[in-house]
C-alpha positions in Angstrom: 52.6 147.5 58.9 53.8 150.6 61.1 50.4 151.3 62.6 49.5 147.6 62.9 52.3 147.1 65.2 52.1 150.3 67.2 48.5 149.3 67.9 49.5 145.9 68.6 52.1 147.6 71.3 49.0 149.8 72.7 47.3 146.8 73.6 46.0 146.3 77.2 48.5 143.2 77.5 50.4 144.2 80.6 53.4 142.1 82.1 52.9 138.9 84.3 53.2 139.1 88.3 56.1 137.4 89.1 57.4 135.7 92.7 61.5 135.6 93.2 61.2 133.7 96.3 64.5 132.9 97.9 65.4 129.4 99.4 67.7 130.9 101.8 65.1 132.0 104.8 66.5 135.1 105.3 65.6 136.8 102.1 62.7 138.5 101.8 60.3 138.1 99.3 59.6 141.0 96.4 56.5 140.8 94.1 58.0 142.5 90.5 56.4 143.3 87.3 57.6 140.6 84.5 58.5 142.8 81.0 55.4 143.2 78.9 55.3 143.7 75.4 56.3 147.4 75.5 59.5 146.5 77.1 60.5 145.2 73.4 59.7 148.5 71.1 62.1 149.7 69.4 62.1 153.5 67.9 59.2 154.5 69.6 59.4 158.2 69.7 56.6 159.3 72.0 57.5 160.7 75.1 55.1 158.7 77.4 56.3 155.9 75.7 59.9 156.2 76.3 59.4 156.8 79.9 57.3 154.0 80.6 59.8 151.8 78.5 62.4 153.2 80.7 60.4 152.1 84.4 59.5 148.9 82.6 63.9 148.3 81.5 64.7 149.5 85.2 62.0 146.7 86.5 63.4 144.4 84.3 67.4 145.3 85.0 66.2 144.8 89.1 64.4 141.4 88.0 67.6 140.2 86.9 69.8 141.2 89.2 67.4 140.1 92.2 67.6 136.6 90.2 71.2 136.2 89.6 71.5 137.4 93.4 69.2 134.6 93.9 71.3 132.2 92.2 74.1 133.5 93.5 72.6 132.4 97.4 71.8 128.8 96.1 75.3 128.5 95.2 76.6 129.4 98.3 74.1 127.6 100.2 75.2 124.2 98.1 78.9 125.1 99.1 78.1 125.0 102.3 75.9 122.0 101.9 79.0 120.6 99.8 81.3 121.5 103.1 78.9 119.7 105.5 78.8 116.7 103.3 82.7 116.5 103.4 83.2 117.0 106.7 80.8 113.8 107.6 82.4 111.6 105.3 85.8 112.0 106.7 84.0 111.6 110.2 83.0 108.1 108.9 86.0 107.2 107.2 88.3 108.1 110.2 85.8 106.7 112.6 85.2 103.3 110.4 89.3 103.0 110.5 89.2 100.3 107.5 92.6 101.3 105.4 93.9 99.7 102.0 96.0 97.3 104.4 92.8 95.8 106.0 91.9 94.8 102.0 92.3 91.4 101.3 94.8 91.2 98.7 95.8 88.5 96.6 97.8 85.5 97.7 100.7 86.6 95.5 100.6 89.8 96.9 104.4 90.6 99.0 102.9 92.7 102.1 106.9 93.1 103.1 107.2 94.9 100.0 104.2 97.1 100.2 105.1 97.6 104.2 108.8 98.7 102.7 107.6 101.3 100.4 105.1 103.1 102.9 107.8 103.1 105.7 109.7 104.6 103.4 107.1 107.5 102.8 106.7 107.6 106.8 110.2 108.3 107.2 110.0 111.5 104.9 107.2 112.5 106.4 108.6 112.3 110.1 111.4 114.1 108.6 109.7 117.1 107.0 107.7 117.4 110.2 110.5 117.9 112.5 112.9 119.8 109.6 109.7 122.7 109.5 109.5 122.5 113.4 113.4 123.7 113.2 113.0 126.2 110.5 109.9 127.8 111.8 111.8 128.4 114.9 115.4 129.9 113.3 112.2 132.1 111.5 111.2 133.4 114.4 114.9 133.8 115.6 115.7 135.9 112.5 117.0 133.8 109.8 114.7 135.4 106.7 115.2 134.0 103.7 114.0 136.0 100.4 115.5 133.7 98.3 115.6 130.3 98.0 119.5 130.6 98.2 121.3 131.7 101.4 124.1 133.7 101.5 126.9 132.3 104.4 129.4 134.7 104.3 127.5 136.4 107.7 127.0 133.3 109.5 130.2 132.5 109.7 132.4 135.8 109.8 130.6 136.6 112.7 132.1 135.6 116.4 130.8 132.5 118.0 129.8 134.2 121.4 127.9 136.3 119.9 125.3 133.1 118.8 123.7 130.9 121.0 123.4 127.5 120.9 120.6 127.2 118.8 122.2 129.7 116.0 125.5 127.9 116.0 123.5 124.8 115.7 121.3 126.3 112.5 124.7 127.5 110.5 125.8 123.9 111.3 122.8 122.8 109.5 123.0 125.2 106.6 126.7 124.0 106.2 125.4 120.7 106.0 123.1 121.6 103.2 125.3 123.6 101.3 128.3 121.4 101.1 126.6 117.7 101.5 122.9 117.8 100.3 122.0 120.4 97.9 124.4 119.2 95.3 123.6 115.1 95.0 119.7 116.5 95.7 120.4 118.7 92.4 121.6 116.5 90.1 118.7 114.1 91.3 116.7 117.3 90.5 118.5 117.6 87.0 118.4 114.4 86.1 114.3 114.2 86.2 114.3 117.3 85.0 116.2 115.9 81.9 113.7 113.1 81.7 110.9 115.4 82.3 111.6 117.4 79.3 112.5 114.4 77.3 108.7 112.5 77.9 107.1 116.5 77.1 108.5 116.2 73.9 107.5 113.1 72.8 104.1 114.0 73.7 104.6 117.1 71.8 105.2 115.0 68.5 102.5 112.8 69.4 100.1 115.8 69.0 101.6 117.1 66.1 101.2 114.0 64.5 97.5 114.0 65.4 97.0 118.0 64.1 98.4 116.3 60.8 96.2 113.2 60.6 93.5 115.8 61.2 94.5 118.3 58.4 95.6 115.5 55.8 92.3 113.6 56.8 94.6 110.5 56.9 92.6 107.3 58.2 92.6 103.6 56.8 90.3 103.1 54.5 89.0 99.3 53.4 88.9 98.0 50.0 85.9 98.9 48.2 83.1 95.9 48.5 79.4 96.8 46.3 77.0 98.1 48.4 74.7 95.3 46.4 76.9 92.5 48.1 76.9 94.1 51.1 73.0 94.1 51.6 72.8 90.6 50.1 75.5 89.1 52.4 76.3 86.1 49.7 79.0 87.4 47.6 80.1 89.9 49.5 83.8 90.1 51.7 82.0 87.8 54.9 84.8 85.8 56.2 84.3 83.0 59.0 84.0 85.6 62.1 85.0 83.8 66.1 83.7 85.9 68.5 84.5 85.9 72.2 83.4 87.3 75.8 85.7 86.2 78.3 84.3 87.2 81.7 84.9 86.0 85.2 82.0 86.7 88.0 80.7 89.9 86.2 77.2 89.8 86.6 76.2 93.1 86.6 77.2 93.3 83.0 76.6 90.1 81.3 73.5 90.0 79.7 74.0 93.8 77.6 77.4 92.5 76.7 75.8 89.0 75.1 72.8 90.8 73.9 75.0 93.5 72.1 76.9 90.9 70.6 74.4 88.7 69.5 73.0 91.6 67.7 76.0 92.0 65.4 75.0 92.2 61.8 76.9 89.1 60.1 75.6 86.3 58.0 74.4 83.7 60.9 76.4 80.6 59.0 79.5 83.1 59.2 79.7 83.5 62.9 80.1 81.7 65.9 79.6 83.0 69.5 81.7 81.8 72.7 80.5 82.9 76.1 84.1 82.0 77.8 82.7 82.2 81.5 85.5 81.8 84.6 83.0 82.6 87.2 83.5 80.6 90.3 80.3 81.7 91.9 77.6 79.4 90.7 74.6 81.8 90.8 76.5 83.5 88.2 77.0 80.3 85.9 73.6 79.6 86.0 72.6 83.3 85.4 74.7 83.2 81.8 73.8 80.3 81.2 70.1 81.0 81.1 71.4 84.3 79.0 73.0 82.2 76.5 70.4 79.5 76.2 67.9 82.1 75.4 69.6 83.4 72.4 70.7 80.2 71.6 66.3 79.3 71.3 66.7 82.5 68.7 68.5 80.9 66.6 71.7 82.7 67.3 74.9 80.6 67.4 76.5 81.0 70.7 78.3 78.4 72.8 79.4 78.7 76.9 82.6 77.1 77.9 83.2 77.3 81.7 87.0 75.9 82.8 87.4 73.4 85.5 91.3 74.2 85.9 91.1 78.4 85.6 94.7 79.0 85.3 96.0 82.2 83.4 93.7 84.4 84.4 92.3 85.7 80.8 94.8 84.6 78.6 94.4 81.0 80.0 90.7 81.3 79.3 91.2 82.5 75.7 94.0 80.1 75.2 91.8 77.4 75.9 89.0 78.7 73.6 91.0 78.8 71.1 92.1 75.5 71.3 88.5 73.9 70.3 88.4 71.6 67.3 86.8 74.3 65.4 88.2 77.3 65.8 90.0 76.1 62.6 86.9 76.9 60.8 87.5 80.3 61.3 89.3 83.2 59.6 89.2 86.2 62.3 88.5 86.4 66.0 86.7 89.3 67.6 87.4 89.8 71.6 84.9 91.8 74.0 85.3 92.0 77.7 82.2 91.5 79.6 81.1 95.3 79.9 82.2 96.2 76.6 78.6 96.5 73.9 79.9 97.1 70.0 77.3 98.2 67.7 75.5 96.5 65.5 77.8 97.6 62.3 80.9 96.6 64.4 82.2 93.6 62.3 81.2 95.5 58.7 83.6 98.5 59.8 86.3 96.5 61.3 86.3 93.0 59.4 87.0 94.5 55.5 90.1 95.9 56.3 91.9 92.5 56.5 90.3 92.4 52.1 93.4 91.8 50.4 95.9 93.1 53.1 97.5 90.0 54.5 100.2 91.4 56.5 97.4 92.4 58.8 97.0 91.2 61.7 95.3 93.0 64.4 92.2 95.8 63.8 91.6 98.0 66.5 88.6 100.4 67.5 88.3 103.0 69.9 86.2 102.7 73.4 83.8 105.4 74.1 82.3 105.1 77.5 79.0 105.6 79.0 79.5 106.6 82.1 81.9 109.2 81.7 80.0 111.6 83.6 79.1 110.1 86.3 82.0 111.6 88.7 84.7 113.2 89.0 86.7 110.0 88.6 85.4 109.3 85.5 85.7 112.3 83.9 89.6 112.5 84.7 89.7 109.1 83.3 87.9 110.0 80.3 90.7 112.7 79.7 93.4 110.3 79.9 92.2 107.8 77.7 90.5 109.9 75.1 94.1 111.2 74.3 95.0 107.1 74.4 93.0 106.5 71.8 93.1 109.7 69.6 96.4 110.5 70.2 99.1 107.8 70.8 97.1 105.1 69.0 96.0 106.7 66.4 99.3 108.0 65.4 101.4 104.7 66.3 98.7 103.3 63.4 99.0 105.9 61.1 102.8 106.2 60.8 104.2 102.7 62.3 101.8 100.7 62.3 101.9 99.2 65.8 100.4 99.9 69.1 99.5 98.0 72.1 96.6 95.9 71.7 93.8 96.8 74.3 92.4 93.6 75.3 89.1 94.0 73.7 86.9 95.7 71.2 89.6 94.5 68.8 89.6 91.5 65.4 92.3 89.3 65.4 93.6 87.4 62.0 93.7 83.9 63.9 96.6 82.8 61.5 99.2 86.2 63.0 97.8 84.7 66.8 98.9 81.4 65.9 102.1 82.5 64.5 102.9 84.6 67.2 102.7 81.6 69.7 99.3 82.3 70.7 98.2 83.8 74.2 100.7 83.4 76.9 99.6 83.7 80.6 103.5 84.8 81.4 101.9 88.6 82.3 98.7 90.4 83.5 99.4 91.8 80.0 98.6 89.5 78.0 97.1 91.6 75.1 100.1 93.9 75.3 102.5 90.5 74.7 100.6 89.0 72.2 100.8 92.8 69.8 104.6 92.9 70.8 105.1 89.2 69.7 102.8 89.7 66.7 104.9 92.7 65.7 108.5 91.0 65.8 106.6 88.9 63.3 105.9 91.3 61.1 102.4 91.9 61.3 100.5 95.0 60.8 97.7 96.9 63.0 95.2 99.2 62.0 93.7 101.4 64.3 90.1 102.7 63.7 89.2 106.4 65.5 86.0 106.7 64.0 84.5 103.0 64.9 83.7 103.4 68.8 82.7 100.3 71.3 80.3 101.4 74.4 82.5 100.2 77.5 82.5 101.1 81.1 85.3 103.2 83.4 85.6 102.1 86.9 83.6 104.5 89.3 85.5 103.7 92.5 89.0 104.6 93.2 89.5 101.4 94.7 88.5 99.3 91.5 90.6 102.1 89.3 93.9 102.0 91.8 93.9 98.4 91.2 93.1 98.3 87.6 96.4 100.9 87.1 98.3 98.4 89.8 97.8 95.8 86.7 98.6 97.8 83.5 101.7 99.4 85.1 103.2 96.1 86.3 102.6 94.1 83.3 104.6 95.9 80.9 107.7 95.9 83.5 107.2 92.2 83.2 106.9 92.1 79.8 109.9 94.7 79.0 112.3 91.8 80.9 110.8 88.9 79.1 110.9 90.1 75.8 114.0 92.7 75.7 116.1 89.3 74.2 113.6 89.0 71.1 113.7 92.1 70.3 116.7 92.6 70.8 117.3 89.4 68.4 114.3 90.0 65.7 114.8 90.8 62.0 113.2 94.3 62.7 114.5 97.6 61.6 116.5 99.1 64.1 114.5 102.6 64.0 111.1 99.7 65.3 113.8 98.3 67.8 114.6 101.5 69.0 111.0 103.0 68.9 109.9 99.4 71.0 112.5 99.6 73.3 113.1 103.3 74.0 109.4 104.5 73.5 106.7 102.0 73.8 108.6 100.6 77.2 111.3 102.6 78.5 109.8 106.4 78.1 105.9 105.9 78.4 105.7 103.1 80.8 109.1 103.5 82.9 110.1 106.7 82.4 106.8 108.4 83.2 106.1 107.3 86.6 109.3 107.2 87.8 109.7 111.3 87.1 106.0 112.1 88.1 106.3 110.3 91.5 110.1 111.1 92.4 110.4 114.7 91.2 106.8 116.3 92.1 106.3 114.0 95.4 110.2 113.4 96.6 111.9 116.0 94.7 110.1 119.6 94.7 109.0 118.6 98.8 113.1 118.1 99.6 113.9 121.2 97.7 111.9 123.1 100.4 113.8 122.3 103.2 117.0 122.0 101.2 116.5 125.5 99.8 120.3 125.4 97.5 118.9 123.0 95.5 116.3 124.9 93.2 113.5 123.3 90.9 112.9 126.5 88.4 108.7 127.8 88.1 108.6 126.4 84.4 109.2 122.7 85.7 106.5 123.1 88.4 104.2 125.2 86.6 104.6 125.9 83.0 105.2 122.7 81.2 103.1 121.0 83.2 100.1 122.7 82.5 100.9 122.5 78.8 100.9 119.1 79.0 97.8 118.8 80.5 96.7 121.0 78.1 97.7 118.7 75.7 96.3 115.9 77.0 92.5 117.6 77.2 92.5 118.5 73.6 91.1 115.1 72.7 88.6 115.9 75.0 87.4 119.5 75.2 84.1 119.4 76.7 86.3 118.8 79.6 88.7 121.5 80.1 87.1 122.9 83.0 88.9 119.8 84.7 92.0 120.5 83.6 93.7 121.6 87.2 91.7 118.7 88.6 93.5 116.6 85.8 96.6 117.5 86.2 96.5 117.2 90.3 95.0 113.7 90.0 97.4 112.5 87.6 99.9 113.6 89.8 98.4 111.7 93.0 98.2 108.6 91.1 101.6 108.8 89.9 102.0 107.0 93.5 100.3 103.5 92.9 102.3 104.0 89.1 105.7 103.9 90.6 104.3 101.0 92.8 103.3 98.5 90.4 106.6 99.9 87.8 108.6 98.7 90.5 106.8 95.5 91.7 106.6 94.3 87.8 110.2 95.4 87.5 111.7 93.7 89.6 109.2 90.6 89.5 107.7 90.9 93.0 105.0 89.3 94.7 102.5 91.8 93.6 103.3 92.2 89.9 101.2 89.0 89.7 98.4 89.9 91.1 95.0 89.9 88.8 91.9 91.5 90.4 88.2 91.7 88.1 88.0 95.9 87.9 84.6 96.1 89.4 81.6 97.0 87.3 78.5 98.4 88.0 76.3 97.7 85.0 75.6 101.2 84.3 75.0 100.8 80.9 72.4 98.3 81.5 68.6 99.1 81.6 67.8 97.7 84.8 69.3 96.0 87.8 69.7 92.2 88.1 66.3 91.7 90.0 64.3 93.6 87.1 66.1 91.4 84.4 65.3 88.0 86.4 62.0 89.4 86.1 61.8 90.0 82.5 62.9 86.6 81.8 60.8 85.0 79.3 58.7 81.4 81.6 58.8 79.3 78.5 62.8 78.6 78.3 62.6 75.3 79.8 60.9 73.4 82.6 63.6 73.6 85.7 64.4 77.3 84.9 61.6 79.3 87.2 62.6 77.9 90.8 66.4 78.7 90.1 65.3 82.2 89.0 63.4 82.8 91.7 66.0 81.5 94.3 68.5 83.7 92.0 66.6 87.0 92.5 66.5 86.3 96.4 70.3 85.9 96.7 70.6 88.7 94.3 68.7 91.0 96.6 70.6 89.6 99.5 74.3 90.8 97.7 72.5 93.7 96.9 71.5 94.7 100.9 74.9 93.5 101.9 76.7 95.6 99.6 75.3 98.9 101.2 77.2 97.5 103.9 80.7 98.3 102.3 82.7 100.9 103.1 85.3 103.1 102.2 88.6 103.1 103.0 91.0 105.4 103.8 94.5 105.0 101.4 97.6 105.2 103.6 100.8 106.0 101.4 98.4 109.1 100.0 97.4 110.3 103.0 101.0 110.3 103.8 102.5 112.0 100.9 99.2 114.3 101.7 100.9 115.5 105.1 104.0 115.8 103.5 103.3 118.3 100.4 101.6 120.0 102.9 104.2 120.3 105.2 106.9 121.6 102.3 104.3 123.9 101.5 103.9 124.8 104.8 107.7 125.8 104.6 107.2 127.1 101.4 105.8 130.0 102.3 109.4 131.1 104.5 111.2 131.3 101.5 108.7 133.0 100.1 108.2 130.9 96.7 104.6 131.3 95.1 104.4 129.0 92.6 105.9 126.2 94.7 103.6 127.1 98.0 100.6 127.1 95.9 101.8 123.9 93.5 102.2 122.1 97.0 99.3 123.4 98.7 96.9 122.2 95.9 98.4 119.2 95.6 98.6 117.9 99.2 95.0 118.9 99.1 94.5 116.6 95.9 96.5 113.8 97.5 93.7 114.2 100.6 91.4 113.8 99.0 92.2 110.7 97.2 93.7 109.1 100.5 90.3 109.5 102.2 88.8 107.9 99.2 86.4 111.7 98.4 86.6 110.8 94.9 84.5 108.5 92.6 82.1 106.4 93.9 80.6 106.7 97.4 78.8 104.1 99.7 78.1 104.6 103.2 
């Protein structure tokens, strides 16, 4: 075999002429020799050999580096590309001049309130602006700090006419810090601090909890029903099934939604489909009702109920459903929001874990999402509510048996609704209420990792600020309404204590208050108010092991974790918002707004599914779908018309991080300048709506 393959290596076969062309113009262009089959040999001894393998390897080492130089040129020429395109869209979004407070809000909505809390921002701002002016010039007048801590023992030992004006006026001012701010500003400090710690740990145990579930291999298991029955689907466990799809002017994800559900593999006599449609656009009634009258032609048993009266937002629309004359036929009730697609399998993974458990009452699967790359915004939202799902559900399931219900991709025992006093439409939470309620009733929930539902994540900040506006407020609300019963229920106290302290106070109170007041109050204060000290470890340390934390779930996208911990952050903003609004019941803890969807998962737009609609249906169908598909084109043109706004109370706090870190950098602190900096940059960016979803 040795001479075979040094012949084969004598071979004529020389190496293939190869073009590295640059893109940037002024590169020059080099014609190289590509390696040839000598460049491979290994243990030739032959002197000719070697040194021909050796100009072939230094050909092939100048190749490389002449293409990662190339590489290295495209990348720079996309930053700077990157740059241009930045700079533009803050052109148009300063020039355009539309802010959040030109959005037409809902009716509920208290603009005295929303007003209140930006003035509020404005005044800190105004503040921080003239308080740097000061100290930059006592800088200048030689009052270094290289601590954070000033010693006054020279300012005033020293003789007044000796100082000027402006020196006796700065020791005046440092007096005024030491004796009257610093302190309450560091127990403020401390106290967050405290809470801080307190929220870090219980996300600690969380995680623990989900490295044991791991190890032990812990998940719910069904009980055991033949795989015989199973295929023949008569004497197997196939309870009457109820499924619903409450939507409300959602077209852009209608038909996958009905189609995926319509496909779920369950006895035909066993299941019954309700469309529960709120739209009040009529081009999208007459849209799903085309949808639905084609299956129903398939043979498929699905119904569509449209309300007159559409009070309750969701929770009156599922109230209503269920209050048909036949839901009593039914044993279980499975609940998908319009976008949301569950697999074929869904109901045989779910459905067999209510066999012979009848404390349960609720069965729960994860969302997995198909559009979680499509920007930056959705990949930070993936992070968070991958470790949602993995993490706190998971383990509230495994070890307590409770978690908040999710509002969809979930099977309800009808008999626990019913005894729970049904849906309420109290909230904008009304699938939180409903698992609280449920619980104080003793009924159990199992939560399934490993059976995923195909859902989509708001692309737009806009559509994901006001989503978070709604699932922060509503569990204020909820926390006053139902702090009596469970205060009152025949609970342990250890489920009192983990409703009230943990599932309300620390994760939905607790968190956005600290986030908000001690990273965008707090740490800017201590800047200017130099005696009162937040230590590195707060502003660094734990907070990057919490994000670290919170990406394990997720580790395809760690190289987002700054990102994800800067966003989180600049969110933390609309958070304490809607905390406070739901609260203290204001006007905007009421108000319930579609989150915007953009069909994504769908195969086509809605003028290529008008045009796959099948012409037989029925007679009157073909002049409403063609005057359909003209009004859907029209939408469609005058949607490229929207633009994006610009986000006041961020831009604000924007100015002021950057401002603190602009005086940051007199006291010399590194990990606060740098902390600051990044953030104000983060909070920028979000206030001149650069992240998610862009339309000119």
């Amino acid at each position: 075999m040795a001479p075979s393959f040094g012949w084969w290596a004598k071979g004529s076969l020389k190496g293939t002429p190869v073009v590295v062309k640059m893109e940037n113009p002024n590169w020059s262009m080099e014609e190289l020799q590509a390696p040839s089959e000598d460049d491979f040999l290994v243990g030739n001894t032959q002197t000719g050999t070697s040194e021909k393998a050796r100009g072939k390897n230094a050909k092939q080492l100048t190749w490389v580096l002449l293409l990662k130089a190339h590489r290295a040129a495209g990348c720079l020429t996309s930053i700077a590309s990157t740059l241009i395109a930045l700079g533009s869209a803050i052109r148009r979004r300063v020039a355009s001049g539309r802010t959040d407070a030109d959005n037409n809000g809902s009716a509920n909505e208290n603009r005295t309130v929303k007003t209140r809390f930006y003035n509020c921002i404005k005044v800190f701002l105004w503040l921080s602006l003239l308080l740097l002016s000061f100290e930059i010039a006592a800088y200048f007048k030689g009052w270094h700090f290289g601590a954070p801590k000033l010693q006054l023992q020279s300012i005033f030992t020293a003789p007044f006419g000796v100082r000027d004006f402006f020196d006796s006026l700065y020791s005046r001012w440092v007096f005024i810090r030491v004796e009257y701010l610093a302190p309450p500003l560091q127990f403020l400090a401390s106290f967050c601090i405290i809470l801080f710690l307190i929220q870090s740990l219980d996300r600690l145990i969380l995680c623990l909890g989900c490295f044991w579930i791991r190890f032990k291999r812990i998940k719910p298991i069904p009980k055991q029903v033949s795989v015989a029955d199973l295929e023949s689907g008569e004497n197997g466990f196939f309870p009457m099934v109820l499924v619903q799809i409450p939507m409300c002017n959602e077209k852009e994800v209608y038909q996958q939604s009905i189609a995926a559900v319509c496909n779920l593999d369950w006895p035909k006599s066993k299941i019954l489909i309700q469309v529960l449609d709120d739209s009040d656009d009529p081009t999208t009634q007459l849209l799903i009702k085309e949808e639905v009258h084609k299956w129903q032609q398939q043979g498929v048993h699905i119904v569509y109920r449209h309300r007159v009266i559409r009070d309750g937002y969701k929770a009156g629309n599922l109230k209503s459903a269920m209050s048909c004359s036949y839901v009593k036929d039914y044993e279980f009730v499975a609940i998908f929001d319009a976008d949301f697609q569950p697999n074929p399998d869904f109901l045989k993974l779910t459905v067999p874990h209510f066999k012979d458990n009848e404390d349960v009452g609720l069965v729960q699967a994860r969302w997995s999402f198909v559009n979680k790359d499509e920007n930056l915004l959705t990949r930070l939202q993936n992070i968070n509510l991958s470790f949602h799902f993995e993490v706190e559900q998971q383990v509230n399931g495994v070890f307590i048996n409770f978690f908040g219900f999710n509002g969809t991709a979930g099977v309800w025992r009808i008999k626990a609704l019913e005894d729970s006093g049904g849906w309420l439409e109290r909230t904008t939470v009304e699938d939180m209420d409903i698992a609280v309620r449920a619980h104080l009733r003793g009924w159990k929930f199992v939560f399934l990792n490993d059976v995923e539902c195909q859902c989509e994540l708001p692309e737009s900040y806009e559509a994901y600020r006001k989503q978070q506006h709604r699932w922060h407020s509503g569990p204020m609300q909820l926390f006053r309404l139902c702090l009596p019963d469970i205060i009152c229920a025949k609970i342990s106290i250890w489920k009192k204590f983990n409703m009230i302290f943990l599932f309300f106070l620390l994760r939905k109170l607790i968190l956005p208050f600290y986030s908000f007041t001690l990273f965008c109050i707090i740490l800017p204060m201590t800047m200017f108010v130099p005696e009162a000290e937040l230590p590195a470890w707060v502003v660094c340390y734990i907070p990057a092991t919490m994000s670290f934390l919170n990406i394990l779930p997720a580790p395809k996208s760690f190289p987002f974790i700054v990102p994800y911990l800067l966003f989180e952050n600049t969110m933390s903003v609309t958070k304490f918002n809607a905390m406070i609004s739901g609260l203290f019941q204001l006007g905007s803890a009421y108000e319930w707004v579609v989150t915007k969807k953009s069909g994504r998962s769908s195969e086509g737009d809605l003028v290529s599914l008008v045009e796959k609609q099948p012409k037989h249906q029925r007679g009157g169908s073909e002049p409403n779908l063609d005057e359909l598909k003209t009004e859907i084109e029209q939408e469609q043109k005058a949607r490229k018309k929207k633009h994006n706004r610009i986000y006041t109370k961020e831009l604000a706090l924007a100015f002021l991080l950057l401002t603190a870190s602009a005086r940051s950098l007199l006291s010399a602190q590194g990990i606060h300048f740098y902390f600051l900096l990044f953030q104000g940059i983060s909070f920028l960016l979000v206030g001149l709506d650069l992240i998610g979803e862009q339309v000119l």
